[in-house]
C-alpha positions in Angstrom: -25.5 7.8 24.5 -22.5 5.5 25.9 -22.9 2.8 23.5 -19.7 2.5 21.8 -16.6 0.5 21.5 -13.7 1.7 21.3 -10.2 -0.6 19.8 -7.0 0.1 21.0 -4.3 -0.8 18.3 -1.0 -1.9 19.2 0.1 -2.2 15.5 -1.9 -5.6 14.6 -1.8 -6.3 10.8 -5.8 -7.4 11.7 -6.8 -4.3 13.7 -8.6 -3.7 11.1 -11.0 -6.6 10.9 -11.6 -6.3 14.3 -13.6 -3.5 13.4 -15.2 -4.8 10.8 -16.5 -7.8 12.3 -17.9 -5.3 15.7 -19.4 -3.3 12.9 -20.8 -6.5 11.4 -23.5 -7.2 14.2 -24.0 -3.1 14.2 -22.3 -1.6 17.1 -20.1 1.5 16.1 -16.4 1.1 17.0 -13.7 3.4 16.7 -9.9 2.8 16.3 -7.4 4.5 18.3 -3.5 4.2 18.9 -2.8 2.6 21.7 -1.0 5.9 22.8 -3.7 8.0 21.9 -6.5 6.9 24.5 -9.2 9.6 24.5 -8.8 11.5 27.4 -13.0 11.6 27.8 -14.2 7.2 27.5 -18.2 8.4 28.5 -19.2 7.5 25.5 -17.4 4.2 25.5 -19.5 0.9 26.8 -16.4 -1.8 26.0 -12.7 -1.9 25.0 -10.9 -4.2 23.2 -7.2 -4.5 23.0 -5.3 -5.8 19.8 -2.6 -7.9 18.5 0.7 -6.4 18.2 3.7 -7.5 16.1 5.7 -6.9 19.0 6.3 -8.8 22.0 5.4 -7.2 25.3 8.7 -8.6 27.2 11.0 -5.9 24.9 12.1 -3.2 26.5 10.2 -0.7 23.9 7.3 -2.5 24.5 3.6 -0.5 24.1 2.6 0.1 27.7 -0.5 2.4 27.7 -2.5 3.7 31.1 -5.2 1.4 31.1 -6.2 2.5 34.9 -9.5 4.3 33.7 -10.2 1.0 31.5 -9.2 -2.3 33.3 -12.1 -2.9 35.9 -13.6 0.0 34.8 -15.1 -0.7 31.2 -15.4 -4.4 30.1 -12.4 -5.5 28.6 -11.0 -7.9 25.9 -7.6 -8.4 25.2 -6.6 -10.1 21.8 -3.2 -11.8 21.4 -1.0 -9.4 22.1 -3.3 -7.7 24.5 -4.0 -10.6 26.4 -0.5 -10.9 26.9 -0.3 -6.9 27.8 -2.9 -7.6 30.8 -1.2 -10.8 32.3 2.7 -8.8 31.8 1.9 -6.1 33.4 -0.7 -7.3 36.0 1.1 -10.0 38.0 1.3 -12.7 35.5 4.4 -14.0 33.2 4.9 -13.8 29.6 7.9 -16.4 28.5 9.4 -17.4 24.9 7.0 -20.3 24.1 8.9 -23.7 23.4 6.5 -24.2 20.2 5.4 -21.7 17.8 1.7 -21.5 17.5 1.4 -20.2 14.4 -2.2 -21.4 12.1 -5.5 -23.3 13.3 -5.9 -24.5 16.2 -9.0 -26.3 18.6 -9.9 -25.2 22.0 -10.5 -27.1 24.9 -13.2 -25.3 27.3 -12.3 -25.2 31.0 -15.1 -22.6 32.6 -17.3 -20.1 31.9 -19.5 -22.1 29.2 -22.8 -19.4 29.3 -19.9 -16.4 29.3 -17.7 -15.8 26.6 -17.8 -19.2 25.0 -21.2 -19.5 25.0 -23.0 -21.0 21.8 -19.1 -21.9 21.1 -18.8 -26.0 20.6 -16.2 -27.7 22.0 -12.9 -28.5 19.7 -14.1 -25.0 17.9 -11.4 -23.9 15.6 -9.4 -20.9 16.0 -6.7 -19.0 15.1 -2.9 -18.2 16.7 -0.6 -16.1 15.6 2.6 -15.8 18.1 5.8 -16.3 19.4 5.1 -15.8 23.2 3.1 -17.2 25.7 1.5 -16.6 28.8 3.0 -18.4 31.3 1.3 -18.0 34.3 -1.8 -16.2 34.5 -2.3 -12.2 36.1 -3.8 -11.4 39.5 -6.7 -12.8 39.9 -7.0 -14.7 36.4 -8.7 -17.4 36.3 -7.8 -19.8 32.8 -11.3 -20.4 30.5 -9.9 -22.6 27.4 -6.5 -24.3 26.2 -5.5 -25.4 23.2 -2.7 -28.4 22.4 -0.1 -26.4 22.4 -1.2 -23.5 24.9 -2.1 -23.8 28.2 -3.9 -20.1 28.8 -5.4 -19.7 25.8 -7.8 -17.5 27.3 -8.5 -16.4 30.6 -11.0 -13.8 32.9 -10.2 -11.8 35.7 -11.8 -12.7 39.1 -14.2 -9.2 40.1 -13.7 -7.5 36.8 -15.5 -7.5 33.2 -12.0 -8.3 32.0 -11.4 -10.9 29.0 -8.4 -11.9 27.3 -7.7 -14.7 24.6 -4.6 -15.3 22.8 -6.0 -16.2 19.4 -7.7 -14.0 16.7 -11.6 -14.1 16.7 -11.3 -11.3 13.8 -9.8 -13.6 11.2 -11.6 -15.9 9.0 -10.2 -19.0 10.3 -11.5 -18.7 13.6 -14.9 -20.3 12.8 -16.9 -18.3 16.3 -15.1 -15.2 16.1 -18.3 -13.6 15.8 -19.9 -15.6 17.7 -17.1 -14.7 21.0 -17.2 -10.6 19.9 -21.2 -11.2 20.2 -20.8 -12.7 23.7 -18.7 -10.3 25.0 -19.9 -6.8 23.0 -23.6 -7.7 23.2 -23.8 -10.4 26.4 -21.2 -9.1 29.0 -20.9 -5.7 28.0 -24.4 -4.8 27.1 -23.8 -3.2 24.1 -27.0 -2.2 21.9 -26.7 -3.5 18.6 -28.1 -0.5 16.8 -26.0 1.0 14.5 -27.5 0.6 10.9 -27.5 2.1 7.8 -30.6 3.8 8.5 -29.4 4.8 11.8 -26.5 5.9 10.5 -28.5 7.8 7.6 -30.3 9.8 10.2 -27.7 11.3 12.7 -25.4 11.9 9.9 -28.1 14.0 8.1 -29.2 15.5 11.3 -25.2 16.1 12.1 -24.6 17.7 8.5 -27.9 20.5 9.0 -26.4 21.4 12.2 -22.9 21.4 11.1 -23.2 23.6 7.5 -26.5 25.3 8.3 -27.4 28.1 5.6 -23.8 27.9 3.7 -23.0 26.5 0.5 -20.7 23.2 0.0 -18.4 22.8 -3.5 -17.6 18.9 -4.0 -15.6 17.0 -6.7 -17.7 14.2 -8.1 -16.0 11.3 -9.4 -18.4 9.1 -10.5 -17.6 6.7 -8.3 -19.7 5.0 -5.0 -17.8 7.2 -2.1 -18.3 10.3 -3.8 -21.9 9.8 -4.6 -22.9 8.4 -1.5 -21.0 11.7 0.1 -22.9 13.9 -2.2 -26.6 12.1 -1.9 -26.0 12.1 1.8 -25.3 15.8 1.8 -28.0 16.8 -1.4 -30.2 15.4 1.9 -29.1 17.3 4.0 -28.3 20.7 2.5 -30.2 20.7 -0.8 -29.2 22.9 -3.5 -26.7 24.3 -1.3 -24.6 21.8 -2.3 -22.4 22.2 -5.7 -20.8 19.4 -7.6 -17.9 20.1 -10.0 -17.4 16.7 -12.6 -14.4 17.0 -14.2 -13.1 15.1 -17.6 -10.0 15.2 -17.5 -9.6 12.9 -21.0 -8.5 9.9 -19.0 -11.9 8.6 -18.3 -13.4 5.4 -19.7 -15.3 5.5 -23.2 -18.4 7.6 -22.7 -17.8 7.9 -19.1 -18.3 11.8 -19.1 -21.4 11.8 -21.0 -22.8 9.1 -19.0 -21.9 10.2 -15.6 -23.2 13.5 -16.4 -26.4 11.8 -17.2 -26.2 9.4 -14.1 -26.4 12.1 -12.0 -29.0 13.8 -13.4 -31.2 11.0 -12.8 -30.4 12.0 -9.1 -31.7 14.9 -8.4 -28.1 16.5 -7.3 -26.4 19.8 -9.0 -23.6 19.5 -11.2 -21.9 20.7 -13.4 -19.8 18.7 -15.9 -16.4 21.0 -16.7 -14.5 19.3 -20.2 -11.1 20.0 -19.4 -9.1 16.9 -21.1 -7.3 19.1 -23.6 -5.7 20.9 -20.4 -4.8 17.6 -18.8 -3.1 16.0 -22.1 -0.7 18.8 -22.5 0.3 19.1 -19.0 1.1 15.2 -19.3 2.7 15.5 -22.7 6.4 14.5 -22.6 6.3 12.8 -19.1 6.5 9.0 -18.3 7.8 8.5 -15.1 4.7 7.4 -13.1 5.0 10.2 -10.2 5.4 13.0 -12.5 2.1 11.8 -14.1 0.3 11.7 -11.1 1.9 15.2 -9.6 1.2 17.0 -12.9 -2.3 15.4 -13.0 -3.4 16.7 -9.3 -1.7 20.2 -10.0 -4.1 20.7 -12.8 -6.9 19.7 -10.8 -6.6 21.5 -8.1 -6.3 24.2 -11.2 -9.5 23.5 -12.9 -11.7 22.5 -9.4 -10.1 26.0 -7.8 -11.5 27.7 -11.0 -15.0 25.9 -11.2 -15.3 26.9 -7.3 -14.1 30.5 -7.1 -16.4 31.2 -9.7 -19.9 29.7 -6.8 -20.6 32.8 -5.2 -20.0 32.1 -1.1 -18.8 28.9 -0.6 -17.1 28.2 2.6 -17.1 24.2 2.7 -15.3 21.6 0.5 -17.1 18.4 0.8 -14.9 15.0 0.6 -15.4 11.5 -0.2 -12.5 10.2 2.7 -13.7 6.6 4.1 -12.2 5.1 7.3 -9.2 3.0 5.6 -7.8 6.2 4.9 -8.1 8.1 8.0 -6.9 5.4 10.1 -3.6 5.1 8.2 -3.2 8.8 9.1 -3.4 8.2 12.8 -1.7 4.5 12.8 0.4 3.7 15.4 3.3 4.1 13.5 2.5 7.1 11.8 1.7 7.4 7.7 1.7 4.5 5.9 5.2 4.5 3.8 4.1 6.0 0.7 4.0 3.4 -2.5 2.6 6.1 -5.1 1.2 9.6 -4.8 -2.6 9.4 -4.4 -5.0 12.2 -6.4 -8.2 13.2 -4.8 -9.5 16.3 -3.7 -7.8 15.7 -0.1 -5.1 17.4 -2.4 -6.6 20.9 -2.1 -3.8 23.8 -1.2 -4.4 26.2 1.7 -5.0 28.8 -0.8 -8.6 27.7 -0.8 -9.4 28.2 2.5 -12.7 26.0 2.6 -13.5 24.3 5.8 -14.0 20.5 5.0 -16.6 17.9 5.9 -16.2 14.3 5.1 -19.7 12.1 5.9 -18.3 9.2 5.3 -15.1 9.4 7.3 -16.1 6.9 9.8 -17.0 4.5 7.3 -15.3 0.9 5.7 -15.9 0.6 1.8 -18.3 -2.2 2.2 -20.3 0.0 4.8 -20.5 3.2 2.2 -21.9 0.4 0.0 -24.9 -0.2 2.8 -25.7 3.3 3.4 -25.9 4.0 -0.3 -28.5 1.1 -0.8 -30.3 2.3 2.0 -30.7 5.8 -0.2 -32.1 3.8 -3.1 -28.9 4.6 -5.1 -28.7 2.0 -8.0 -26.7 -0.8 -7.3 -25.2 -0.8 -10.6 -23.9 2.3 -9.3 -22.7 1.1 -5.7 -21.3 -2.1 -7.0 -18.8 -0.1 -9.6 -15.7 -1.4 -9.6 -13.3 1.4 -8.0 -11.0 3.3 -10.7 -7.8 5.3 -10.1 -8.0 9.1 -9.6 -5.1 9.9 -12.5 -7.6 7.6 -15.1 -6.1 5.9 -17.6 -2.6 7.7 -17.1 -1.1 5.3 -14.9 -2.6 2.5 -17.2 -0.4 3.9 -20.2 2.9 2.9 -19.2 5.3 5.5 -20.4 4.6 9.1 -22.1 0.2 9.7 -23.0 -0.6 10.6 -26.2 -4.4 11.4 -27.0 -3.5 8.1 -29.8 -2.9 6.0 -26.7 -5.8 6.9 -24.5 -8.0 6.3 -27.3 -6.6 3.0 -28.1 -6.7 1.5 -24.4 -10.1 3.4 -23.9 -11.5 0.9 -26.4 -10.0 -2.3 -25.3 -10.9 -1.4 -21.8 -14.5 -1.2 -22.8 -14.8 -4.8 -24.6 -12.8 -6.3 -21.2 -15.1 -4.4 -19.2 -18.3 -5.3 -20.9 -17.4 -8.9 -21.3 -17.0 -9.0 -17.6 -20.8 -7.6 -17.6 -21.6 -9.9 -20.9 -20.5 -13.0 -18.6 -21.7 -12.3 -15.7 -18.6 -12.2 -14.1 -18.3 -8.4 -13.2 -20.1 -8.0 -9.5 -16.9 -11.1 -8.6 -14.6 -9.0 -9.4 -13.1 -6.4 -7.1 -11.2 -4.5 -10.1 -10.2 -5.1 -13.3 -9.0 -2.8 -16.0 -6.3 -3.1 -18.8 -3.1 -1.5 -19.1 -1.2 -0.7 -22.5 2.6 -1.2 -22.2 5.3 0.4 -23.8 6.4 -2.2 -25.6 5.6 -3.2 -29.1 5.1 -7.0 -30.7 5.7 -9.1 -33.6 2.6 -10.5 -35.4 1.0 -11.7 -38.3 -2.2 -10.4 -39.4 -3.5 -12.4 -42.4 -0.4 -12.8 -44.4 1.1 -9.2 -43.5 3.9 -9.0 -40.3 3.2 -6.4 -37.8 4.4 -4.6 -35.1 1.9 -3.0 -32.7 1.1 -2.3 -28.8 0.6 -5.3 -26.2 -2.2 -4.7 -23.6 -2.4 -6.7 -20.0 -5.6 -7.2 -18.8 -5.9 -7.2 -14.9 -8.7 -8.2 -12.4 -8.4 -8.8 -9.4 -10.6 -10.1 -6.1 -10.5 -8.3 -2.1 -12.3 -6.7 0.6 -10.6 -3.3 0.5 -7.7 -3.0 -1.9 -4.7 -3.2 1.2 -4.4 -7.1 0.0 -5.9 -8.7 -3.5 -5.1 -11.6 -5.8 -5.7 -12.4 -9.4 -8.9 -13.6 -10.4 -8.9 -16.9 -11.8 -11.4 -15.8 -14.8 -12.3 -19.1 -17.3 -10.3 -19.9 -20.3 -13.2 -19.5 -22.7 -13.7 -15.6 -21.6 -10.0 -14.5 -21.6 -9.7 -16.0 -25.5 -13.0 -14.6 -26.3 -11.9 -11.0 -25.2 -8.6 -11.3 -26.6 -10.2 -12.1 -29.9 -12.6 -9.0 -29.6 -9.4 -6.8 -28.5 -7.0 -7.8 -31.3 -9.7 -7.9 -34.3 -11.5 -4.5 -33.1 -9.0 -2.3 -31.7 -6.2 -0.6 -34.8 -2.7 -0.6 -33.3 -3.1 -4.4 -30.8 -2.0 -7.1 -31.9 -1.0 -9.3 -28.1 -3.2 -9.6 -25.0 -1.9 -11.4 -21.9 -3.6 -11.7 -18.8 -1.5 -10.4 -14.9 -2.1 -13.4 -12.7 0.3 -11.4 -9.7 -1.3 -10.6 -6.3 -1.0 -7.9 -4.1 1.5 -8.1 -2.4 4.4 -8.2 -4.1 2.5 -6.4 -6.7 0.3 -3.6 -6.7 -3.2 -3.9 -8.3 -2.3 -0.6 -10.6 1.0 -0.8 -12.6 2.2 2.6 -12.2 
């Protein structure tokens, strides 16, 4: 059924939110590079173009074949793309004598029951550029200015065509939503029926036809995309689905026993396969953080190509890859620059040969959440805080020792169950604690001593690409230092990482 939207990006730092906030009043949009355009747009009802850090007067500038689109499908173009469609249409894009750069307040000129309708006058939005449109396209026809920008946005006479030189995506525009309702739902006539139920439905009606009578191996990890791929496939396919758990000794205190247990409670087949011994000496002797990581995904691919070989006709390997990560594939720039290796099953040689399915590929974090509560998962569950694939490894700075993980295992569990204690864990996007390589002077009683300094870390964000500190209270960061020092052998200084990301990272290796 053509009820879809489909997002052009030109390389916007915010294409992202675009599709979250379509998603947001449940209409399923897609992402695409602005020089990828699917060659078959049937089952597209509306387009939208996005922002661009480029400008479209350079000589390199992005200038895709929108001929089956523009008067075709309704259109919106954002910043960038509303430039795109007055450039190349008849219209004139010119340096701009001020820089609109922050909030700003529109001034309505037409068109009040169309795309600005339910929008107040003097409504606050959002600018983020350099250019400006000059004079409008063929046919334009201007809709709303703002102080500093006369065609703020405009229509095109005899088309479904929009444009808009602010950001309704971002935060500060206070009727974003609002403006992607009129457009999506009023001018295009899209249907806004794409729910977590719905979603539940077609993707375990999708996954029967798909895998029919074979079997499926998938890596658990205990955490919500993995469970929320394996419940949505345990619905699908049953016992023909196998899930390998492995501890690789760099897991939270008790989190092997308790995960095991977890997923008992759920119905799903798994089998829990202890091999921390194996990981520890394959780490032994290394502390550069990439080496870590490398020598921790060769062993798993090891231990999983093992535990699989050994389930009698398996031809599908089942992963837990969300949209983030399958849009940075496909960017308009390529790969994202890499920052540190990432483990997860995605790492799987050829040798294997497994066809793979990922459920959830089309999906943001927050909307795995949603489909999960929709599958009465526990929300204690869903709302775990994520938790790197190499454990605890890249939270030991330097060389592992079985001492070390042990030590940081502990103080990690008093930080994490103070969060819990204060109620202060589900406003938290991640926290953890990291044990450094360097030792410190105190005094314990009346004896000196010289032991390990841990940094706690939490942080708050939507989807881990930005993230700041969390600004926990005073009374809780002394209370858990107190806990750490006086509990855990071998700590004897806490301090607390109040960097955000960027510069930083959230992990410190």
């Amino acid at each position: 059924m053509q009820n879809n939207v489909l997002i052009l990006d030109f390389g916007s730092q915010y294409t992202q939110l675009i599709a979250r906030r379509v998603r947001e009043l449940n209409i399923y949009c897609e992402i695409h590079p602005y020089h990828k355009i699917p060659e078959d747009l049937s089952s597209f009802k509306a387009v939208i173009l996005s922002g661009s850090p480029l400008s479209v007067r350079a000589e390199d500038a992005a200038h895709p074949d929108l001929s089956e689109i523009k008067g075709k499908l309704p259109l919106l173009g954002v910043c960038y793309g509303a430039q795109y469609l007055a450039h190349f249409n008849g219209g004139n894009v010119a340096p701009s004598d001020i820089r609109e750069y922050g909030r700003a307040k529109l001034t309505m000129i037409k068109d009040a029951e169309g795309l600005f309708a339910n929008i107040a006058e003097g409504s606050q939005v959002w600018m983020s550029h350099s250019d400006t449109i000059a004079a409008l396209p063929t046919g334009g026809v201007r809709l709303a200015s703002t102080a500093d920008v006369m065609n703020a946005a405009y229509r095109i006479e005899d088309e479904e065509t929009y444009a808009i030189q602010f950001h309704p995506e971002v935060y500060h525009t206070t009727d974003g939503k609002q403006l992607l309702e009129n457009f999506l739902i009023h001018i295009a006539g899209v249907e806004a029926s794409w729910t977590p139920a719905a979603f539940v439905d077609t993707t375990v009606a999708a996954l029967k036809e798909q895998i029919g009578n074979e079997k499926v191996v998938l890596g658990l990890s205990g955490g919500v995309d993995s469970t929320v791929a394996a419940i949505l496939l345990h619905k699908a396919i049953g016992k023909q689905l196998h899930c390998i758990f492995v501890n690789n000794g760099l897991l939270r205190k008790n989190e092997y026993s308790d995960v095991l247990l977890q997923y008992k409670g759920m119905g799903l087949n798994v089998k829990g396969v202890d091999a921390s011994a194996r990981f520890l000496d394959a780490l032994a002797g290394k502390s550069d953080p990439e080496e870590k990581r490398k020598a921790i995904g060769r062993v798993f691919i090891e231990v999983f190509d093992d535990e699989a070989t050994s389930i009698t006709g398996v031809t599908y390997l089942a992963q837990g890859t969300i949209y983030p990560d399958v849009i940075e594939s496909v960017s308009v720039n390529g790969p994202s620059v890499t920052i540190k290796s990432h483990h997860n099953v995605g790492g799987l040689p050829d040798f294997m040969k497994l066809k793979v399915v990922e459920p959830l590929r089309m999906l943001f974090k927050d909307e795995v959440r949603r489909v999960g509560a929709e599958m009465g998962i526990d929300s204690k569950l869903l709302g775990r805080h994520p938790f790197p694939g190499p454990g605890l490894a890249i939270r030991i700075l330097g060389a592992i020792t079985a001492e070390k993980v042990s030590i940081l295992q502990e103080v990690d569990h008093i930080f994490i169950e103070g969060l819990r204690k204060w109620n202060l864990y589900d406003k938290v996007w991640q926290a953890g604690a990291m044990l450094l390589p360097v030792n410190s002077v105190g005094v314990m009683g009346d004896e000196r001593t010289y032991e390990k300094v841990v940094a706690l870390r939490a942080v708050e964000s939507t989807d881990g690409m930005t993230a700041d500190w969390v600004n926990l209270p005073y009374e809780f960061l002394q209370e858990t230092s107190n806990h750490i020092i006086n509990r855990v052998k071998g700590v004897n200084r806490v301090v607390y990482d109040i960097s955000s990301k960027p510069p930083a990272t959230i992990e410190w290796e």
